[in-house]
N, CA, C and O atoms as a GROMACS GRO file, in nm:
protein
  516
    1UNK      N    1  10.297  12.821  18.944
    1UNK     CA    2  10.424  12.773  18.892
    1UNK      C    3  10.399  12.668  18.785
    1UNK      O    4  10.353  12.559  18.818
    2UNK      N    5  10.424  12.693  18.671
    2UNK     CA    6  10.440  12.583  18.547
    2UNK      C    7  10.524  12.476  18.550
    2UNK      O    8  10.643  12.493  18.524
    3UNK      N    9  10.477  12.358  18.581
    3UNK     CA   10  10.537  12.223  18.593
    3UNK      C   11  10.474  12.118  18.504
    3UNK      O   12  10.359  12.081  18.482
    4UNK      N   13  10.589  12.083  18.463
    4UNK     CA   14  10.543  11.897  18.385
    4UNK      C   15  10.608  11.802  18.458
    4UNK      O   16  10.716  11.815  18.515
    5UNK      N   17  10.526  11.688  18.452
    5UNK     CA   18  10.523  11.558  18.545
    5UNK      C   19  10.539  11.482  18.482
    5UNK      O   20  10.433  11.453  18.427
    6UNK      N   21  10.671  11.382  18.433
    6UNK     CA   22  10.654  11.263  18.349
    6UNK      C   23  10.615  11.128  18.438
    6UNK      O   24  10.664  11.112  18.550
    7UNK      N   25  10.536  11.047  18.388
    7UNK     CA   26  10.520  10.891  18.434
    7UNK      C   27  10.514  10.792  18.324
    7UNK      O   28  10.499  10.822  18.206
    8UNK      N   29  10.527  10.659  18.376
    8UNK     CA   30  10.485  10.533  18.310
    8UNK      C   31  10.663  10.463  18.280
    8UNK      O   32  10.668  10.363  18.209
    9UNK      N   33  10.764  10.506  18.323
    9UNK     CA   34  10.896  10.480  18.279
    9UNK      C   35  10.890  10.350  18.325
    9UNK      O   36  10.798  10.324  18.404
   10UNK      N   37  10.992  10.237  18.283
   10UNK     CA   38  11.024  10.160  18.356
   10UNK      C   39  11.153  10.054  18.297
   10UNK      O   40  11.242  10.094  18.221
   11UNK      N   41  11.143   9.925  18.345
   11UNK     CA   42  11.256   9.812  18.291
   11UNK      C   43  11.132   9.742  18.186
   11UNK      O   44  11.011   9.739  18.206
   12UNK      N   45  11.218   9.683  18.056
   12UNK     CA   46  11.096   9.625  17.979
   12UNK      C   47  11.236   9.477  17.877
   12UNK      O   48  11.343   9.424  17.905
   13UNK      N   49  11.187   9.475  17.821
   13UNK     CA   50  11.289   9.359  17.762
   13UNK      C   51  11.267   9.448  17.585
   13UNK      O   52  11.199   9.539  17.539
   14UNK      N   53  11.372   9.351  17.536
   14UNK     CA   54  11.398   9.409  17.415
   14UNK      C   55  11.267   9.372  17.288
   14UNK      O   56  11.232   9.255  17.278
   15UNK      N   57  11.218   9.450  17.222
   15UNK     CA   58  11.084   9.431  17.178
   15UNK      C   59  10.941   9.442  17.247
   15UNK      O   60  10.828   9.423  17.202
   16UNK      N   61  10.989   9.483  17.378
   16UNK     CA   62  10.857   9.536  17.480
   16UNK      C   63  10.785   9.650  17.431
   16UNK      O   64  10.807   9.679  17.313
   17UNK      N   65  10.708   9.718  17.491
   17UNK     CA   66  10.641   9.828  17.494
   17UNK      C   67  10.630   9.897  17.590
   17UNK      O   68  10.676   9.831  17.682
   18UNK      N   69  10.577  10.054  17.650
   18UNK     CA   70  10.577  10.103  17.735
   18UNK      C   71  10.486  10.261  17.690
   18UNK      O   72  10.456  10.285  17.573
   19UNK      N   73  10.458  10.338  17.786
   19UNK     CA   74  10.367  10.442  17.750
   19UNK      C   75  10.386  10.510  17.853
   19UNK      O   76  10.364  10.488  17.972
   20UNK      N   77  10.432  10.604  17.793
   20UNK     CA   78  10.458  10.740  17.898
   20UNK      C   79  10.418  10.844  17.874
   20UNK      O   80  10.426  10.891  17.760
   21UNK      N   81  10.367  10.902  17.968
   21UNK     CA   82  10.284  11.026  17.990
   21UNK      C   83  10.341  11.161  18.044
   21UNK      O   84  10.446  11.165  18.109
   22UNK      N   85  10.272  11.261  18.018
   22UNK     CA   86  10.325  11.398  18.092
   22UNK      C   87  10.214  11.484  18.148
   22UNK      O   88  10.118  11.524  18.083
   23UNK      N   89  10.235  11.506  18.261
   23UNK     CA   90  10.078  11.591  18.310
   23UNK      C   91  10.112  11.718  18.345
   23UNK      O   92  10.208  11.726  18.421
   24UNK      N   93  10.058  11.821  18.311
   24UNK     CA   94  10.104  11.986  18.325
   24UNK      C   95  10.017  12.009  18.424
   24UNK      O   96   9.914  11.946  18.444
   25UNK      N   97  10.084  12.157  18.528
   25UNK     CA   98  10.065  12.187  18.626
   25UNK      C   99  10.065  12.365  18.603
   25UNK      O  100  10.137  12.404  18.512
   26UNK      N  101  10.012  12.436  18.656
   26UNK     CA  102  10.024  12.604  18.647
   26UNK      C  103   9.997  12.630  18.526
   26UNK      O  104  10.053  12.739  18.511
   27UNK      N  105   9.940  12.600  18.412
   27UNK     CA  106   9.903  12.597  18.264
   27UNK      C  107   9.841  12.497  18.187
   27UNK      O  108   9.886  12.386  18.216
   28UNK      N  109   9.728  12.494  18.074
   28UNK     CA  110   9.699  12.426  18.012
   28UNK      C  111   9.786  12.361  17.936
   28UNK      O  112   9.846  12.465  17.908
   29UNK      N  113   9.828  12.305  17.895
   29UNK     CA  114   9.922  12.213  17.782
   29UNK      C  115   9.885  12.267  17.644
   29UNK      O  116   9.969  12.288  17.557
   30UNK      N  117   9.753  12.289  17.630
   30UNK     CA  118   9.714  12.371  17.491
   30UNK      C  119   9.738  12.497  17.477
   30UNK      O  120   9.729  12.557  17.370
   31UNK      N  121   9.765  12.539  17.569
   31UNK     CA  122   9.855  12.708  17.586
   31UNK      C  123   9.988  12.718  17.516
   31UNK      O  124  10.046  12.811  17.460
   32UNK      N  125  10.029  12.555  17.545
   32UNK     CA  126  10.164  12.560  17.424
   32UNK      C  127  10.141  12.531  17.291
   32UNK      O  128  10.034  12.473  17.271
   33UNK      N  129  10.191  12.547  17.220
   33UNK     CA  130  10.156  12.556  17.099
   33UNK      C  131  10.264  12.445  17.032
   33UNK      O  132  10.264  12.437  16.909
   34UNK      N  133  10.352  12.362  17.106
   34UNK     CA  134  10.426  12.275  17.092
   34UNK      C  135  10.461  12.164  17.153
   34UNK      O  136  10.583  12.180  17.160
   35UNK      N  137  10.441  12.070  17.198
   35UNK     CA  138  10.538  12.014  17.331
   35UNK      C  139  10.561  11.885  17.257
   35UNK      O  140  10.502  11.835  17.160
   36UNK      N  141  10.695  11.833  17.354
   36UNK     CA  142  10.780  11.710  17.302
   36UNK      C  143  10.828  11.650  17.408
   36UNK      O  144  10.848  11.690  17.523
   37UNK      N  145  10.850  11.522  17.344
   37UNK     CA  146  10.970  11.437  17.417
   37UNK      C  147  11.074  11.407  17.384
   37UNK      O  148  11.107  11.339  17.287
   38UNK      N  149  11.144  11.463  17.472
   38UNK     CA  150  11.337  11.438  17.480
   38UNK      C  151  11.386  11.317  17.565
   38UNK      O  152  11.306  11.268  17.645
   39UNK      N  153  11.535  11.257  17.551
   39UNK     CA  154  11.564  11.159  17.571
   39UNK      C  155  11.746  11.176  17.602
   39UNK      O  156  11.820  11.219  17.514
   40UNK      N  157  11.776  11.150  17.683
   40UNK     CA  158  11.949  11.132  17.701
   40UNK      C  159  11.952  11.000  17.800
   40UNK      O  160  11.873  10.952  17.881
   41UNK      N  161  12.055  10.975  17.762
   41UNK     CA  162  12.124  10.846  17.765
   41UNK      C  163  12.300  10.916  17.862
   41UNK      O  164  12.362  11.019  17.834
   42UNK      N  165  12.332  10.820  17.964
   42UNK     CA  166  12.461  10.870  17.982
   42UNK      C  167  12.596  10.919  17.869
   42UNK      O  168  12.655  10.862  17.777
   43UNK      N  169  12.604  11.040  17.926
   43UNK     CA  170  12.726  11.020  17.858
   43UNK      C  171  12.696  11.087  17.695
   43UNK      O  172  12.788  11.108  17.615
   44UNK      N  173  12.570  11.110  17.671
   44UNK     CA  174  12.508  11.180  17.558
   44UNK      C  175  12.424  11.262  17.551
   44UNK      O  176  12.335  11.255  17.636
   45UNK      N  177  12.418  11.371  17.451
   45UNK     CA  178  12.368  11.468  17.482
   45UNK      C  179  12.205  11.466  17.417
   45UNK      O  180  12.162  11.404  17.319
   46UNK      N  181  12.130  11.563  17.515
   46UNK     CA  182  12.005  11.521  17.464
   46UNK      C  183  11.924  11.523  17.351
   46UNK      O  184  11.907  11.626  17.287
   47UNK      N  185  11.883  11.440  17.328
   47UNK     CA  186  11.811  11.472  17.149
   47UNK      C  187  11.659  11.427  17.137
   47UNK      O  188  11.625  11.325  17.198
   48UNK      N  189  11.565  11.497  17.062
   48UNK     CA  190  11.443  11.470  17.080
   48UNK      C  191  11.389  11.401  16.983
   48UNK      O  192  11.415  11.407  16.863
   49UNK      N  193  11.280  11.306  17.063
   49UNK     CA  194  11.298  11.208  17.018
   49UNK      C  195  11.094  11.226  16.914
   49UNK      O  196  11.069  11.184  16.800
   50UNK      N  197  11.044  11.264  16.963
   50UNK     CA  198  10.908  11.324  16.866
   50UNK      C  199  10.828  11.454  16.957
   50UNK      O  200  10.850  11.477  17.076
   51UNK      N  201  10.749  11.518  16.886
   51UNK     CA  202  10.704  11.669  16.901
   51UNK      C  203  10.538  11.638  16.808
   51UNK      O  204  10.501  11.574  16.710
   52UNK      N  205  10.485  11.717  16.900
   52UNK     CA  206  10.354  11.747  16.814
   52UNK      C  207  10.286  11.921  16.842
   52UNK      O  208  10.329  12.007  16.919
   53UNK      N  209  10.202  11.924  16.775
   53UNK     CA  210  10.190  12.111  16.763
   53UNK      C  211  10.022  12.051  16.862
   53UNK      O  212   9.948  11.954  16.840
   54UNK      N  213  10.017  12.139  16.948
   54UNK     CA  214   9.904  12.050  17.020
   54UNK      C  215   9.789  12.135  16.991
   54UNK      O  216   9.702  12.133  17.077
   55UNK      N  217   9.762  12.234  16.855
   55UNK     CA  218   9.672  12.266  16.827
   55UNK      C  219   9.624  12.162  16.704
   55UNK      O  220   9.502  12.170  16.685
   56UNK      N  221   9.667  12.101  16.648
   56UNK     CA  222   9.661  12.029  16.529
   56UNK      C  223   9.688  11.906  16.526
   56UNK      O  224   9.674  11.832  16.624
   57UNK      N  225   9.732  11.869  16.409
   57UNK     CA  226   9.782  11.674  16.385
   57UNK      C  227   9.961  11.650  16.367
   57UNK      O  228  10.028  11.546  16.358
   58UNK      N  229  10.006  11.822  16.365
   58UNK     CA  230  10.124  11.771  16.296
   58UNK      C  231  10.218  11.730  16.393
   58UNK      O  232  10.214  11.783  16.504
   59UNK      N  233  10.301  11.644  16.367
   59UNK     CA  234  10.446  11.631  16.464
   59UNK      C  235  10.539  11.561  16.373
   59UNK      O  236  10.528  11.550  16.251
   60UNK      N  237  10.645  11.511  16.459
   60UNK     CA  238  10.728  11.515  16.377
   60UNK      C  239  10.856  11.406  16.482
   60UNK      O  240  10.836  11.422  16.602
   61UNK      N  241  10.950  11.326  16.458
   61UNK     CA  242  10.988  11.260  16.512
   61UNK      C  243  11.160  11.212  16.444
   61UNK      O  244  11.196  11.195  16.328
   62UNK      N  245  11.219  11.203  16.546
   62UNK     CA  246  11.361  11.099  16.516
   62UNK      C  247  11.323  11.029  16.432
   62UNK      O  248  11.207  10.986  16.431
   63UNK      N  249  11.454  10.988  16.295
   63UNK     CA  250  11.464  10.871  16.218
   63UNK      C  251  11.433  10.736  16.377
   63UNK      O  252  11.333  10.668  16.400
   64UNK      N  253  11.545  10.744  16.443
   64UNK     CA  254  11.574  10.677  16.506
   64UNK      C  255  11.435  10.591  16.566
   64UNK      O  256  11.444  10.472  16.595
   65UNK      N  257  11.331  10.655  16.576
   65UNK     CA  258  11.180  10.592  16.668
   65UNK      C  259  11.067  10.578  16.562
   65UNK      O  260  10.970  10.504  16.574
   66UNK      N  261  11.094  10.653  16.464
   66UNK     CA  262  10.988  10.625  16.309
   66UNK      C  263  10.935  10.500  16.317
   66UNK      O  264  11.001  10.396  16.324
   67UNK      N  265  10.763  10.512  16.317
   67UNK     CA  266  10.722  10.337  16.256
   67UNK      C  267  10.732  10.301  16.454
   67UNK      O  268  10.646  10.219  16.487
   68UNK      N  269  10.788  10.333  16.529
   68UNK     CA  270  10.784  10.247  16.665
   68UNK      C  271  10.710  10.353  16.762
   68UNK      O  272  10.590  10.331  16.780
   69UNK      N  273  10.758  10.448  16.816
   69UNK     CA  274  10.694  10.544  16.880
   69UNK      C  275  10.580  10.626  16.803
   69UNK      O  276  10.572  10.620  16.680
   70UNK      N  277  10.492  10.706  16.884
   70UNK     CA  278  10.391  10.760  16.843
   70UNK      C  279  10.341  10.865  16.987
   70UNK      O  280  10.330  10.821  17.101
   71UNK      N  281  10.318  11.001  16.948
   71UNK     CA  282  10.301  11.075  17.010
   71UNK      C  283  10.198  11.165  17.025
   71UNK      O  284  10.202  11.242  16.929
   72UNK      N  285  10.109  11.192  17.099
   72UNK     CA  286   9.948  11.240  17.081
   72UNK      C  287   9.983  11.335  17.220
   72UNK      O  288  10.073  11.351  17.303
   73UNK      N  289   9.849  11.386  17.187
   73UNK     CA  290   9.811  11.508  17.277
   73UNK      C  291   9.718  11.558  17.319
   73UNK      O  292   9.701  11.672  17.276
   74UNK      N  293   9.605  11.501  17.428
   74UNK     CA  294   9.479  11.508  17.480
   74UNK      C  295   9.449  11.637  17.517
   74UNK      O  296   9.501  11.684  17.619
   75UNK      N  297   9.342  11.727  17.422
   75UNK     CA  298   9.339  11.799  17.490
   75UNK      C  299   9.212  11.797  17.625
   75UNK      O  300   9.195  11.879  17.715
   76UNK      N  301   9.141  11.678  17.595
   76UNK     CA  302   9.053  11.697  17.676
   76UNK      C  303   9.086  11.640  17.847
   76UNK      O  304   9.006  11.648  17.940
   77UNK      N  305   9.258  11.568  17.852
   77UNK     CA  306   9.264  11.531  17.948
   77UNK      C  307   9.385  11.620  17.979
   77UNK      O  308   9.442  11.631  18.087
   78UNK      N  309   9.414  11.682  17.863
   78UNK     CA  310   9.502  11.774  17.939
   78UNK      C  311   9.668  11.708  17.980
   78UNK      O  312   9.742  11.737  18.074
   79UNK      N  313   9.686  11.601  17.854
   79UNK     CA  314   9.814  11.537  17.879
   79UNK      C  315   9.890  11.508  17.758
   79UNK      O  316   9.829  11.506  17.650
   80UNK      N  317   9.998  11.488  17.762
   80UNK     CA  318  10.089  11.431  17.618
   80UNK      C  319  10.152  11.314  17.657
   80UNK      O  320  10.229  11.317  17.754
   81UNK      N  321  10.121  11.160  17.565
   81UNK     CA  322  10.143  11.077  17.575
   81UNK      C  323  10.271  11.021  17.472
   81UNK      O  324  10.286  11.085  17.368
   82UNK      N  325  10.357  10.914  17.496
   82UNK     CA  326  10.454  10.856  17.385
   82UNK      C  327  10.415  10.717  17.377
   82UNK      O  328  10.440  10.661  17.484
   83UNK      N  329  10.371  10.652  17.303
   83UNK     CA  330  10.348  10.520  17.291
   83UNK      C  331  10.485  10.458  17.251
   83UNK      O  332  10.532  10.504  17.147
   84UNK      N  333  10.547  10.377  17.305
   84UNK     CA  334  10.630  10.301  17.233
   84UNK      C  335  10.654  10.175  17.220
   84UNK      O  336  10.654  10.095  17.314
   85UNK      N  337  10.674  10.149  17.107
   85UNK     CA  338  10.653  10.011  17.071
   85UNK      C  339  10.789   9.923  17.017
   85UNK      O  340  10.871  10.006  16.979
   86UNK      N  341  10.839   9.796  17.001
   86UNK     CA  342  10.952   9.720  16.978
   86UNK      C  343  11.060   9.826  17.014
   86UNK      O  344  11.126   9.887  16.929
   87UNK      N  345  11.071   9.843  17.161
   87UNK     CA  346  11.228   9.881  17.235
   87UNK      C  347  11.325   9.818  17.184
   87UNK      O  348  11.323   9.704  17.139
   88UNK      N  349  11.406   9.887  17.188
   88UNK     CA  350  11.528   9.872  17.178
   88UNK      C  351  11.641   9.862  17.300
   88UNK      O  352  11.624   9.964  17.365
   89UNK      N  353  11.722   9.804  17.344
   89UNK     CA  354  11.844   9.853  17.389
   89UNK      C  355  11.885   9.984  17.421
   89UNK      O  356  11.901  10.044  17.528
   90UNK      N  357  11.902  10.026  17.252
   90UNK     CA  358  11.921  10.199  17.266
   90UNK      C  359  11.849  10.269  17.287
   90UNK      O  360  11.885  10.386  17.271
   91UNK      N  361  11.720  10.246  17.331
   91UNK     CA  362  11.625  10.338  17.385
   91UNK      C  363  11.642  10.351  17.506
   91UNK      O  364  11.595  10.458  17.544
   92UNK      N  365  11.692  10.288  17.592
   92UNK     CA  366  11.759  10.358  17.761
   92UNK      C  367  11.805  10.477  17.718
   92UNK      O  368  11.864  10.524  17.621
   93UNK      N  369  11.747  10.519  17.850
   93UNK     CA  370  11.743  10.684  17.890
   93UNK      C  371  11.653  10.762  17.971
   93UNK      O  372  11.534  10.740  17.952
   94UNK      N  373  11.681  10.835  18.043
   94UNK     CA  374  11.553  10.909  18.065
   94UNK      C  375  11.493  10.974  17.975
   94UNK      O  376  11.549  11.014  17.872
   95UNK      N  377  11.372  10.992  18.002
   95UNK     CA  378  11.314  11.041  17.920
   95UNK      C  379  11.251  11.156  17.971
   95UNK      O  380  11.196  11.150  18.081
   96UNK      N  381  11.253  11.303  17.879
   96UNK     CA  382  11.198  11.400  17.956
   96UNK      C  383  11.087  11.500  17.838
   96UNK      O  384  11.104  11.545  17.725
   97UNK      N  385  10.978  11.502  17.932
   97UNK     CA  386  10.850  11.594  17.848
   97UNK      C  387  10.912  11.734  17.828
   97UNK      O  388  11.024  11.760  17.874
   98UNK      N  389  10.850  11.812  17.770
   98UNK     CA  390  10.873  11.981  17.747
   98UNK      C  391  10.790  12.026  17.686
   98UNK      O  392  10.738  11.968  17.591
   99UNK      N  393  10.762  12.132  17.721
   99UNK     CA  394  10.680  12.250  17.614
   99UNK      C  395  10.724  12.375  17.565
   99UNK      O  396  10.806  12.445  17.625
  100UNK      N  397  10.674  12.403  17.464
  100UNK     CA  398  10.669  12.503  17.391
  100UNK      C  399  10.624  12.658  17.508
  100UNK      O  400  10.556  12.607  17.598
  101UNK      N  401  10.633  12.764  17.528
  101UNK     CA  402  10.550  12.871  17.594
  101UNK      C  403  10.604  13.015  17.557
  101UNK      O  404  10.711  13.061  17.596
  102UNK      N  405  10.500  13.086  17.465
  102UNK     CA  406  10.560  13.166  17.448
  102UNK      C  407  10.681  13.157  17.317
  102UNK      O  408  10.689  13.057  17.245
  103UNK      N  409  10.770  13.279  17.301
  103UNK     CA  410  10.845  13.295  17.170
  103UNK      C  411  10.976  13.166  17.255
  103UNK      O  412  11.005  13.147  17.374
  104UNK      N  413  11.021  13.110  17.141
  104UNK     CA  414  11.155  13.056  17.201
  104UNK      C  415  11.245  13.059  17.054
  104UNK      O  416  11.196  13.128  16.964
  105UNK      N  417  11.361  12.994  17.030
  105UNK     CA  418  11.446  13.018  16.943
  105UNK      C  419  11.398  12.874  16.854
  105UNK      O  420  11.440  12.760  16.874
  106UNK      N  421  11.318  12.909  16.771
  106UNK     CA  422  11.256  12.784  16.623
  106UNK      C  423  11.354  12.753  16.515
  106UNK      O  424  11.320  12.684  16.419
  107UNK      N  425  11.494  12.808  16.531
  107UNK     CA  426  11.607  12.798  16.454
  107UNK      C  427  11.658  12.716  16.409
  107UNK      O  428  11.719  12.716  16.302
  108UNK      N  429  11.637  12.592  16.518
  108UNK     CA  430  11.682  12.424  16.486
  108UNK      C  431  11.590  12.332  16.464
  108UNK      O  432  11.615  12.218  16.424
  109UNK      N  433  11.470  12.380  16.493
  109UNK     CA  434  11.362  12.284  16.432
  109UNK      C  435  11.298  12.269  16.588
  109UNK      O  436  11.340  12.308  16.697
  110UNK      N  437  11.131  12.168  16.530
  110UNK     CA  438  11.098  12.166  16.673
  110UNK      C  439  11.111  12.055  16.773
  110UNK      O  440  11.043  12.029  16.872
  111UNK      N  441  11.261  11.973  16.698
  111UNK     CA  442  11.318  11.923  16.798
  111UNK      C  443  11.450  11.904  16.898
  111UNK      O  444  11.512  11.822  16.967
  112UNK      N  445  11.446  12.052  16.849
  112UNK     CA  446  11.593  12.081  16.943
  112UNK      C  447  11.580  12.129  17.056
  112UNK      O  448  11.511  12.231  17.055
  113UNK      N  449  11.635  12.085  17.194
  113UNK     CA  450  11.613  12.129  17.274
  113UNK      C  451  11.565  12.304  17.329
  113UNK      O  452  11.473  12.350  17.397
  114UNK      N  453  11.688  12.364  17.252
  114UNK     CA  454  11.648  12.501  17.228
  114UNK      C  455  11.507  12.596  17.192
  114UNK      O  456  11.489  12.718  17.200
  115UNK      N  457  11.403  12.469  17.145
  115UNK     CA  458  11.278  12.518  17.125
  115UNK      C  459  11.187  12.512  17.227
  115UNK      O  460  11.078  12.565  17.207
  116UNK      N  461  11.206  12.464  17.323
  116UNK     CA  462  11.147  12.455  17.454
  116UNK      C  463  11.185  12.477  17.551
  116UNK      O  464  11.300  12.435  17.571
  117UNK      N  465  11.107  12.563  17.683
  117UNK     CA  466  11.134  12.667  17.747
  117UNK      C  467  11.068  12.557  17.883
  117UNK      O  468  11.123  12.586  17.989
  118UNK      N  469  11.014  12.499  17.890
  118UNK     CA  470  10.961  12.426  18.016
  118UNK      C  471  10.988  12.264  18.047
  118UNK      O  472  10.929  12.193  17.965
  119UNK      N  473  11.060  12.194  18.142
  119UNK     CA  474  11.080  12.100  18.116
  119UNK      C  475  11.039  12.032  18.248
  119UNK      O  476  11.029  12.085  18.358
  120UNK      N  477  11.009  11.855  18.202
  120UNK     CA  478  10.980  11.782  18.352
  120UNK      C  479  11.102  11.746  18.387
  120UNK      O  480  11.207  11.788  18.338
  121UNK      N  481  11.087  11.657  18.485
  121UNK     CA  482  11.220  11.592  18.573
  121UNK      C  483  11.273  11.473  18.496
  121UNK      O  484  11.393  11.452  18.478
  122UNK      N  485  11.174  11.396  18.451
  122UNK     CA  486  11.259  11.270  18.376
  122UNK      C  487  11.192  11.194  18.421
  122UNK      O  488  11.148  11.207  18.535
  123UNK      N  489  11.160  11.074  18.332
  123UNK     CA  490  11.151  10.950  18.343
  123UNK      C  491  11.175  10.830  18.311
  123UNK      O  492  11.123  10.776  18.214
  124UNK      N  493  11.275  10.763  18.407
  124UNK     CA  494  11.397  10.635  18.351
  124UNK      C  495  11.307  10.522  18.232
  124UNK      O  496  11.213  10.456  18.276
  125UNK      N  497  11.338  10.515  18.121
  125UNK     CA  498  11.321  10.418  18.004
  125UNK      C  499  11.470  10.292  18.020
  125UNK      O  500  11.582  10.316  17.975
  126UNK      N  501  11.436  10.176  18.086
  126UNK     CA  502  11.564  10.069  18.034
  126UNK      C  503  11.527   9.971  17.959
  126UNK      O  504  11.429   9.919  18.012
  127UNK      N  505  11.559   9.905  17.840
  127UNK     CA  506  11.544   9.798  17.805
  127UNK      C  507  11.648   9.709  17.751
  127UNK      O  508  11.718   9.726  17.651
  128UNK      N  509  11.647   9.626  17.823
  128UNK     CA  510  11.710   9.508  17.835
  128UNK      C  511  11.744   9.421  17.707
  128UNK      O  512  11.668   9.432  17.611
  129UNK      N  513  11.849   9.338  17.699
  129UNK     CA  514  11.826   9.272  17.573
  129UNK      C  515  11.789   9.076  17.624
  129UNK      O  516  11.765   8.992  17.537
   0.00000   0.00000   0.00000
């Protein structure tokens, strides 16, 4: 069974940092040929927040996290990490990993939810002001 595991969420203050991780289960992570992190907030719908192609360097990210977040992809440990840096307020949310597997609909780009077919459970991001 193909599962992703997010960790590292937590409470941080405004201008904190935090680093969250995703660990795959029933598949390599390099089997996808995409994976990302998504983000909703109550009451809003989900939007992703950076993506990387985990054969290569490229990714690609929200105006919104540009310059603060940063997103990599080990293949030798077999994980996808989000570094983030000077939180915000509006960065509460959970936060949820995904991958790429297989054909999916590339229509909206590769950060629309619609491009990913596998998802973790979430992991709560709050920061405080």
């Amino acid at each position: 069974q193909v599962q992703l595991v997010e960790s590292g969420g937590g409470s941080v203050r405004t201008g904190g940092s935090l680093k969250l991780s995703c660990a795959a289960s029933g598949y390599t992570t390099s089997s996808a040929d995409f994976m990302a992190w998504f983000r909703q907030a109550p009451g809003k719908e989900r939007e992703g927040v950076a993506a990387v192609h985990t054969g290569g360097v490229h990714t690609a990210y929200a105006d919104s996290v540009k310059g603060r977040f940063t997103i990599s992809h080990d293949n030798a440990n077999d994980t996808l990490s989000l570094h983030m840096n000077g939180l915000k307020p509006e960065d509460t949310a959970m936060y949820y990993c995904a991958a790429k597997l297989g054909w999916t609909d590339g229509s909206r780009g590769v950060l629309a939810p619609l491009f990913y077919n596998v998802w973790g459970q979430g992991t709560q991001v709050t920061v405080s002001s």
